[in-house]
C-alpha positions in Angstrom: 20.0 6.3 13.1 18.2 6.6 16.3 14.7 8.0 17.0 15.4 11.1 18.5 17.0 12.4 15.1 13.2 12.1 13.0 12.5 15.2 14.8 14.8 16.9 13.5 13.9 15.6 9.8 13.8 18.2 6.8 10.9 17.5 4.5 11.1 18.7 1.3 7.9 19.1 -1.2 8.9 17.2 -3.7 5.4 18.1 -6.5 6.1 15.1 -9.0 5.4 12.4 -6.1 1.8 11.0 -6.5 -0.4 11.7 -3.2 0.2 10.6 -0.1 3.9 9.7 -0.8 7.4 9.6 0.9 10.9 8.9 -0.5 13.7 8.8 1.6 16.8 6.6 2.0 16.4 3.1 3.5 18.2 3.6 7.3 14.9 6.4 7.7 12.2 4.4 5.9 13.1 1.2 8.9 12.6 4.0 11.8 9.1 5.4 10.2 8.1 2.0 9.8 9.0 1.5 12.9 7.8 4.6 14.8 4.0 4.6 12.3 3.0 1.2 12.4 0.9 0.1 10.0 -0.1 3.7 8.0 -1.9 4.5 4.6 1.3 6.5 3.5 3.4 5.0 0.1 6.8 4.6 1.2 9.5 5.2 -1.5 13.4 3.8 -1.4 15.0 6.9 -2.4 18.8 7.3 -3.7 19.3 10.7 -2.2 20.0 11.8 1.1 17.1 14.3 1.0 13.3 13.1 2.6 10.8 14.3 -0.2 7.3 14.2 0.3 4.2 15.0 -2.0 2.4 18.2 -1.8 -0.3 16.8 0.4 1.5 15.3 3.2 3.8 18.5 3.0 0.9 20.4 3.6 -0.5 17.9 6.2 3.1 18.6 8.4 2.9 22.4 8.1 -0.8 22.7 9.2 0.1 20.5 12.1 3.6 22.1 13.1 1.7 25.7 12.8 -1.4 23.9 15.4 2.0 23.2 18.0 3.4 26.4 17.7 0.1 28.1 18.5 -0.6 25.1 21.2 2.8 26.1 22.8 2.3 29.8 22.5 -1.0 29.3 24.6 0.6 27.7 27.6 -0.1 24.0 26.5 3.0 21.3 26.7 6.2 22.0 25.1 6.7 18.8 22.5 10.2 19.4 22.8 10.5 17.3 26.1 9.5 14.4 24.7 12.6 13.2 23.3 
């Protein structure tokens, strides 16, 4: 898996994970470690394809893709040429 495909990543809220949580299959969890360093985020081995994530960190992503969006929509730097 290479790095340019965690853009393209598809959280899903997943309600029953404890805070602050991820559980994805092992290939992705090498990359974020990887890509975030050291990090305060729980890191769960998953057995399904699917990235779940608690509600706060679902939250977290949504609050910051909206604050791109509008960043983008007001001239600033398109994030999308960084990959």
């Amino acid at each position: 898996m290479s790095l340019s495909n965690l853009a393209c990543l598809d959280l899903q809220e997943c309600r029953d994970l404890p805070r602050n949580t991820l559980m994805a299959p092992l290939p992705l969890l090498r990359e974020l470690r990887c890509v975030l360093g050291a990090t305060t985020i729980t890191m769960v081995l998953g057995t399904e394809p699917a990235v779940l994530v608690s509600s706060d960190i679902y939250e977290a992503f949504h609050v910051w893709e909206e604050d791109q969006d509008l960043n983008e929509a007001e001239g600033g730097h398109d994030s999308s040429e960084l990959n």
